[in-house]
C-alpha positions, 0 to 999 in steps of 0.5 A: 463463483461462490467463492469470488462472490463472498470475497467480493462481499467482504471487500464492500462490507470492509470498505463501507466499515473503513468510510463508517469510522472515519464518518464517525471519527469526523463527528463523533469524536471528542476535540476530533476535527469538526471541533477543531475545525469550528474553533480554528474557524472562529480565531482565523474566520478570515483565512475561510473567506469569513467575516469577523464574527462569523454567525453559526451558520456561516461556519457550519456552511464552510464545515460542510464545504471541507469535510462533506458532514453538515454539522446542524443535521442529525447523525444519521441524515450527516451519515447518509449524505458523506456516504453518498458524496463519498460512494456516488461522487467521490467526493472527499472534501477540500483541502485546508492547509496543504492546499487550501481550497483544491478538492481533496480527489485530485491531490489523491490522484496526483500522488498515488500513483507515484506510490502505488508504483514505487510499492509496486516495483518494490513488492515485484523484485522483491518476491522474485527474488524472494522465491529463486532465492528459497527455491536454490537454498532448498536444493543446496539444503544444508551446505555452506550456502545454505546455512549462510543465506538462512543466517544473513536473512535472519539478521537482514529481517531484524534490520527496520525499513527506514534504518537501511533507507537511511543507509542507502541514501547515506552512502549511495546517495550522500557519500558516493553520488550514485543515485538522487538524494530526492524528488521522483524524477528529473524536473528539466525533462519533459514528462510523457513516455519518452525513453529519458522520462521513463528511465529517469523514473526509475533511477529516481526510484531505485533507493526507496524501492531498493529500501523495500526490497532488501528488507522485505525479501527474505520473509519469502525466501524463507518461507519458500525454502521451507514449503520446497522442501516439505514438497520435496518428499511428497509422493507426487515428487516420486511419481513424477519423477519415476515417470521420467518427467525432467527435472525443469517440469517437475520443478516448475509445475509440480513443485513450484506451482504448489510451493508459492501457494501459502506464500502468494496470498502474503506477496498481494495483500503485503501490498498495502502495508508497503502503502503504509510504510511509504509515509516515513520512507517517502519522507526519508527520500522527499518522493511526493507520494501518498505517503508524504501527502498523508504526513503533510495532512497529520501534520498541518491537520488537514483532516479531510486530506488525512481521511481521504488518504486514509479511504483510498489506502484501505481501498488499494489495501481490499483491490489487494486482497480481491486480486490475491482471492481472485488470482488464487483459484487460478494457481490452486484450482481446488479453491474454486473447487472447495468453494462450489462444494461448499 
């Protein structure tokens, strides 16, 4: 339990740092977006709802209204207030330009879960296919097929994300018509769990997560292939296999299970940097995710949209990281063990 509870520490204290700075990137920082705002405010007072010449109380009231940060307080009662509103009421703000006027929650809630599951589904079969495929080229150690897949994956690795999203969507979307060129699923079906719905999800998804997929996986085929084989040797290997254990147990529960160990940790936090990387490849494939959402707000300078991606990235980064720290005491039991001894 020890060990859970200094993990679930660190993510509280990690979160509370990431809302800290963007606390202070609002206020603090020179031409940041509380002076952008005031002087967006006083050349266009009519698109706030402002009359001409608005007085400065007028446009710190609008401030506060977007950005949660009252700008005529002082810096620690700003402090304790957008933390509240962030923490008590998730309460982010309202959206400028991408949606003027909407609360900043809601656009969040809207797109992430395209992205979380895009992310998702590209980190599934990407590791699925990354550990079958290290543990096979660990058996045929140094033959042809071997030798080929370790060559192919060192050049697939050299290749970025976005230059094989560009690729796929060229000659599987524009050349050949096979998959959607855009959007995230077809917009004359009724949405709901229906078979067509769900089915057009996927077939929506297959490129964008195709992108990840091709270019994430080998990182773990190798690094599965070289703990195989360091396993291959140890004694527990021999033991098992002069008790005549089968070659199926010996290679699910003693090699495998111990294998995917220094890997497993890298397959759930990678997660957030697929969340990071969704804002060119959302943009690549036009899939309104939070990855798109993030461009328009950096783009248009919306900053309370922009912050409060930023907040929920780091957020679904951390529940990331609890999962992998959570999840790996279960798969090496001496982790809770050390911990408690500790």
């Amino acid at each position: 339990m020890a060990y859970l509870r200094d993990r679930l520490i660190q993510a509280v204290v990690t979160i509370w740092g990431i809302v800290t700075l963007s606390f202070f990137l609002n206020k603090s920082l020179p031409g940041g977006p509380i002076e952008a705002l005031q002087a967006d405010i006083r050349e266009s007072p009519f698109k706030y709802g402002l009359s001409q010449n608005p007085s400065q109380e007028d446009v710190n009231r609008v401030i506060e209204g977007l950005v949660q940060i009252p700008p005529d307080k002082p810096l620690w009662e700003a402090y304790v207030d957008y933390v509240t509103q962030v923490f008590v009421e998730f309460d982010f703000g309202q959206s400028i330009s991408v949606a003027g006027g909407t609360d900043v929650m809601p656009l969040i809630l809207q797109r992430a879960p395209w992205t979380i599951f895009l992310s998702t589904v590209g980190l599934l079969y990407g590791a699925i296919i990354g550990i079958l495929l290290g543990s096979v080229m660990a058996y045929y150690e140094g033959t042809k097929f071997d030798i080929g897949m370790s060559v192919s994956i060192v050049l697939s690795r050299s290749i970025p994300y976005y230059i094989a999203a560009i690729f796929l969507l060229f000659v599987l979307g524009f050349q050949w018509g096979w998959f959607p060129t855009g959007g995230r699923v077809n917009p004359d079906l009724e949405p709901g769990m229906n078979p067509d719905w769900v089915i057009s999800v996927f077939y929506y998804a297959t490129l964008p997560a195709l992108s990840f997929i091709l270019t994430g996986f080998g990182g773990r085929a190798l690094g599965m292939r070289a703990n195989s084989i360091r396993l291959l040797g140890s004694e527990y290997i021999h033991n098992a296999r002069l008790r005549g254990l089968s070659t199926y147990r010996i290679s699910v529960t003693y090699l495998a299970r111990n294998a995917i160990l220094p890997i497993w940790t890298s397959i759930v936090v990678s997660l957030g940097g697929l969340l990071g990387g969704s804002v060119i490849l959302e943009r690549i494939f036009q899939y309104p995710g939070m990855g798109d959402l993030m461009f328009e707000a950096a783009r248009l300078r919306d900053f309370p949209v922009l912050m409060g991606a930023l907040i929920m990235v780091t957020f679904l980064f951390v529940l990331g990281t609890l999962i992998a720290d959570f999840t790996y005491p279960l798969i090496d039991p001496r982790a809770d063990m050390k911990a408690s001894r500790e």
